[in-house]
C-alpha positions, 0 to 999 in steps of 0.5 A: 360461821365462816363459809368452807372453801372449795377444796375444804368442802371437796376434801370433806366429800372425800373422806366420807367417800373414802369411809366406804371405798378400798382398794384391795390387791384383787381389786385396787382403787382408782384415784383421781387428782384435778388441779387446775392445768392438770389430771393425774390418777394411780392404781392403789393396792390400799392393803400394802398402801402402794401404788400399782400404776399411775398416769397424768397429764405430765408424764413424760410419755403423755407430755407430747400427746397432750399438748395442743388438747383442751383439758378434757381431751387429755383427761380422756387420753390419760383414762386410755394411758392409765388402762393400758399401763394396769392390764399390762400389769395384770389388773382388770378390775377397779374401783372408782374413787373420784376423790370428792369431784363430782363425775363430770367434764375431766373426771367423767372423761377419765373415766371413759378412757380407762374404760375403753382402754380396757379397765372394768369399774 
């Protein structure tokens, strides 16, 4: 039997994380994407299947803040980005969906942004 590769083996984790964790209007989902050079997340409402708000590493507002910054300070950056930009639209609450990475490095330092920004998962 052939070996899974990393990213099959991470999408698998996703699934099944995913069979548990929805994002509602009251409480939309936080997901999160790494490749390699670059972190982005969204605010989801998955009732209407929208995105509320997002934020990444490659946004033209966060571009010229986060060149020069290792990839976990611009992780940590894009959490305080993506918090500001949902409590200006109202929302406060979240739920966590790491999107099969395990919670360290980039995504644990998201997750500390949004966190001090404001956010509550």
């Amino acid at each position: 039997m052939a070996k899974k590769s990393r990213n099959a083996a991470r999408l698998h984790r996703h699934v099944r994380v995913r069979k548990k964790i929805f994002g509602t209007p009251e409480r939309p989902r936080l997901n999160v994407f790494r490749s390699i050079n670059e972190i982005y997340a969204q605010v989801i409402d998955d009732h209407s299947g929208t995105t509320l708000v997002s934020a990444s590493s490659v946004d033209a507002a966060l571009r010229e803040v986060v060149k020069g910054k290792n990839k976990t300070e611009q992780a940590l950056l894009v959490g305080e980005a993506l918090a500001k930009r949902a409590l200006d639209k109202g929302i406060k609450t979240v739920v966590m969906d790491r999107g099969g990475y395990i919670y360290t490095g980039r995504l644990k330092a998201l997750a500390e942004g949004a966190r001090k920004g404001g956010l509550e998962f």
